[in-house]
VMD Tcl script that draws the C-alpha trace (Angstrom):
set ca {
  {31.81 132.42 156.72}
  {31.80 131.12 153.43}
  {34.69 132.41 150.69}
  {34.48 134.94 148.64}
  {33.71 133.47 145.09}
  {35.50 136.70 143.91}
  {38.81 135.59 145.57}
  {38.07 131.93 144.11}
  {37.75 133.48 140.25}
  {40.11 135.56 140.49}
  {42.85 132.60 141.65}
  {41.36 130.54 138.56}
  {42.74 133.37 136.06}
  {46.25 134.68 138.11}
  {49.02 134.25 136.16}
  {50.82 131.04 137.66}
  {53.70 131.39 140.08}
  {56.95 131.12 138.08}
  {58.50 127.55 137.61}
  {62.10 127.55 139.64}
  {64.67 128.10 136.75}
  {65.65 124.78 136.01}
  {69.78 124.51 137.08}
  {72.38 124.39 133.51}
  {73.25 121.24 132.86}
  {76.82 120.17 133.77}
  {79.06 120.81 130.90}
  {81.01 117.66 129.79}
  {84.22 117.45 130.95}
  {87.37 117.67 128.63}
  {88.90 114.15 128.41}
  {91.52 112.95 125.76}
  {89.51 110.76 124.90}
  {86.83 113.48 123.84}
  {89.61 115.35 122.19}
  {90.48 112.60 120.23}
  {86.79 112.19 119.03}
  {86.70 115.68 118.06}
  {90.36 115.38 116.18}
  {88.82 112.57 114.40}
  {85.69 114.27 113.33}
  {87.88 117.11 112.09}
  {89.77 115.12 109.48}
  {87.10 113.27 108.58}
  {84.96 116.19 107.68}
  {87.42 118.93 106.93}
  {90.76 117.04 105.94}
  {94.09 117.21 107.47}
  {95.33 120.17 107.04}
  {92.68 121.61 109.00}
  {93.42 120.14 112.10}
  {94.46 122.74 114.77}
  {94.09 122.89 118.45}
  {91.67 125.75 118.57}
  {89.69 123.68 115.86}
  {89.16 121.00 118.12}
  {88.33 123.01 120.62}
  {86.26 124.68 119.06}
  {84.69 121.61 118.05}
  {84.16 120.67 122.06}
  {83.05 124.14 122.62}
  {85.52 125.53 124.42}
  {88.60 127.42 124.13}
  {92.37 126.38 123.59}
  {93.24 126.49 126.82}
  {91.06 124.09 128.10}
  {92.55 121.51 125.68}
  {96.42 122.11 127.44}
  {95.39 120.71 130.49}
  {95.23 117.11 128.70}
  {97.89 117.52 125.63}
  {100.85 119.00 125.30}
  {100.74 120.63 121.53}
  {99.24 119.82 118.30}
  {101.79 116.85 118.10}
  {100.33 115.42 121.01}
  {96.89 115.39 119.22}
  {98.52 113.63 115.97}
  {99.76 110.64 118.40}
  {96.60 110.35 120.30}
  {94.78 110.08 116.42}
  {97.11 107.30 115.10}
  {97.17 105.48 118.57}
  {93.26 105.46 117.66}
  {92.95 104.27 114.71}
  {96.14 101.51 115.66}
  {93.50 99.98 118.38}
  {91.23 99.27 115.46}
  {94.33 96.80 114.16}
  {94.06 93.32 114.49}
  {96.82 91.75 114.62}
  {97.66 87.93 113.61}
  {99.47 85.51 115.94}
  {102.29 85.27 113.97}
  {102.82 82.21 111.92}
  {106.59 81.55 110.28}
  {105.03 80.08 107.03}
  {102.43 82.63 106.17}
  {104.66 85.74 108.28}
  {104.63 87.63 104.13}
  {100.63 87.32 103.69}
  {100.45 88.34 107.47}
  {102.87 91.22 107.24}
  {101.01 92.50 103.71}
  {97.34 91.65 105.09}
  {98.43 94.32 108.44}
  {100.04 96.71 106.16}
  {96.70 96.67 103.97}
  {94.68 97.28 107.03}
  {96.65 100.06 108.37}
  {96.22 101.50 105.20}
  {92.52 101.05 104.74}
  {92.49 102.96 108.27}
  {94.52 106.25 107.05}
  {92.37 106.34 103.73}
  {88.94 106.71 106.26}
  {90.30 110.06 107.19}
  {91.86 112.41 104.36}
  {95.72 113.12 105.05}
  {95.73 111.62 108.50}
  {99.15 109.31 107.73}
  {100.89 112.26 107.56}
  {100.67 112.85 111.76}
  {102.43 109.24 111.77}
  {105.11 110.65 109.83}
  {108.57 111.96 111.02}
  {106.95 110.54 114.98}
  {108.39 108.25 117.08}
  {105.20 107.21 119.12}
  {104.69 106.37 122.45}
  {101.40 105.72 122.17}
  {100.32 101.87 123.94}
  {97.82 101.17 120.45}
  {100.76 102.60 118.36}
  {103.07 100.42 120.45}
  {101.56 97.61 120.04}
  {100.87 97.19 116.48}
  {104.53 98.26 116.12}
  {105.38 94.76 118.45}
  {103.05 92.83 115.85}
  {104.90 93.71 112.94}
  {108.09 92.84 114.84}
  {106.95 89.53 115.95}
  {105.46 88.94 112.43}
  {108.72 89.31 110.82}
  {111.10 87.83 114.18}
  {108.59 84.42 113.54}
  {109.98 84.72 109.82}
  {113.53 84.26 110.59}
  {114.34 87.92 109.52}
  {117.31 89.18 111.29}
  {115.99 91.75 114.76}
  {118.36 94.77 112.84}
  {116.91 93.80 109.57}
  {113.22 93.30 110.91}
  {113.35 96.75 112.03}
  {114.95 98.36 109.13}
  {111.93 96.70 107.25}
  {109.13 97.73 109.60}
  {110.48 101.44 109.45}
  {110.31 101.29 105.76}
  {107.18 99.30 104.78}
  {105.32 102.02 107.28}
  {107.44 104.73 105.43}
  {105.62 103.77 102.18}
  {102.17 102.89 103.62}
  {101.41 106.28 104.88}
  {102.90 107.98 102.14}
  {100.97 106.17 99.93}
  {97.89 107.21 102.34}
  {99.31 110.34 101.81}
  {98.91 110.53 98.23}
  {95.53 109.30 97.86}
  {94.36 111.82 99.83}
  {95.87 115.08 97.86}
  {94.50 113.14 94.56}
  {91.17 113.43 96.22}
  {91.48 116.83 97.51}
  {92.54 118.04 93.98}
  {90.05 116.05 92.00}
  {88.02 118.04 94.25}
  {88.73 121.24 92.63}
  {86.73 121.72 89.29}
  {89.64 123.59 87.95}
  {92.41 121.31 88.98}
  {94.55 120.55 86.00}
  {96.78 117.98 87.66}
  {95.27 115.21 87.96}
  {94.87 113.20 84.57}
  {92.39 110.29 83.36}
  {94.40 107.27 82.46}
  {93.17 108.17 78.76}
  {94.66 111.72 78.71}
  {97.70 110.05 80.03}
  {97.90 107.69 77.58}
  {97.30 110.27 74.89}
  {100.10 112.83 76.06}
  {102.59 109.69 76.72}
  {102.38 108.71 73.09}
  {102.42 112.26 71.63}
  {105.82 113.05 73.37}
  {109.19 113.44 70.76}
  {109.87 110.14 70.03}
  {113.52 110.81 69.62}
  {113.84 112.24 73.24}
  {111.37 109.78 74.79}
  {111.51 106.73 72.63}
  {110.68 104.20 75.84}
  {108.19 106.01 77.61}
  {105.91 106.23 74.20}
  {106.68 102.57 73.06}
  {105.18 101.43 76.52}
  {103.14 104.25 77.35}
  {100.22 101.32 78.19}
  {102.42 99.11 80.67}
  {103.27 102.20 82.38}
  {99.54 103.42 83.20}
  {99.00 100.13 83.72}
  {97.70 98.47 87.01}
  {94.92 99.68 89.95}
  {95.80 101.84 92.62}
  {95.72 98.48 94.96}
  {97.29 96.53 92.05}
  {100.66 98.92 92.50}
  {100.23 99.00 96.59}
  {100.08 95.08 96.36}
  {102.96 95.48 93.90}
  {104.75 98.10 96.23}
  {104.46 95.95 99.53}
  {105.58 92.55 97.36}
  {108.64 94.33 96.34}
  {110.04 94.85 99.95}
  {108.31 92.02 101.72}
  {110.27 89.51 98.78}
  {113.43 91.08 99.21}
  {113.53 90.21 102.83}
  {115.45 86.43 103.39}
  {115.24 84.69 106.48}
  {118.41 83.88 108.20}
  {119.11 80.56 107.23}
  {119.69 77.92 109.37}
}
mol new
graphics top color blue
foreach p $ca { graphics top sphere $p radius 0.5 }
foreach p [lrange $ca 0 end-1] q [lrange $ca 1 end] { graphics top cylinder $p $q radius 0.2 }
display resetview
């Protein structure tokens, strides 16, 4: 018996059977090496200072709680972010007649990291890391100054504070920024306005710092870090003999 041609238009306009809801896709698992990413792309966008747990997490889209099972606090997540940016260091086999270009030319890298991401020197402050990256760059710097006859107690002493100054000066650049910012920031002057209130002080209570208002404006901001890093890589003397 032939088919009903009613039953065969009337398939040709049903509605069609609904698709199988397609399964969620597996969410991404939390890693420290995810949270790290997301610290990153938190101080890169937003600054330092807002760098929280729950921002990173909310960052990964999740909560807090999630992040605990990988770090231990927010101090966990400022050792993971300099251990980072340390494996981006390259460090020279050290040579003993070129150990103060190498020391300054590390120091100027490690530098050039913190400035990529506003205020981040300050998580290396106040730390003592255990971080491998952190670790290791720390061992360059060593070696680097060991291969220039410096003295181990002096070579650390030296290490401690040529980092001391690198990330405060990291530091500073960053608030500059963050105030220049601010339309109606006052405190940051032109080296022109400087100038101008240097040499308009009393010169009976300020006699010097009018007379060489100029010298002491003087100088680029890498000018006075080159300066900076001279000044204690110089005063370091190899142990003779």
């Amino acid at each position: 018996m032939p088919a009903d041609p009613r039953r065969h238009r009337a398939a040709r306009h049903a509605q069609p059977a609904g698709e199988a809801a397609a399964p969620a896709p597996r969410r991404r698992p939390i890693t420290v090496e995810r949270i790290t990413d997301a610290a990153l792309e938190v101080v890169a966008t937003e600054g330092y200072d807002a760098l929280t747990v729950r921002r990173v997490a909310a960052v990964l889209g999740t909560g807090p709680s999630s992040l605990y099972a990988h770090i231990v606090n927010k101090d966990d997540i400022d050792d993971l972010l300099i251990g980072r940016l340390y494996a981006e260091v390259v460090l020279p086999e050290p040579a003993p007649a070129a150990w103060r270009e190498q020391l300054i030319g590390v120091y100027t890298e490690i530098r050039d990291l913190y400035l990529e991401y506003p205020g981040v020197s300050r998580a290396a402050l106040a730390v003592v890391s255990t971080n491998l990256e952190t670790l290791r760059v720390g061992e360059g710097i060593l070696a680097i100054l060991l291969a220039g006859g410096i003295e181990p107690r002096t070579a650390g002493w030296a290490r401690d504070a040529l980092s001391l100054y690198v990330s405060a000066y990291a530091l500073e650049q960053s608030l500059v920024r963050q105030r220049r910012r601010h339309q109606d920031q006052e405190w940051v002057l032109g080296r022109e306005e400087l100038l101008d209130r240097f040499t308009a002080l009393p010169a009976e209570r300020f006699p010097q710092t009018r007379r060489h208002a100029a010298e002491l404006i003087s100088g680029t901001g890498q000018d006075r870090f080159e300066f900076a890093l001279g000044l204690l890589v110089n005063s370091l003397r190899p142990v003779s003999g």
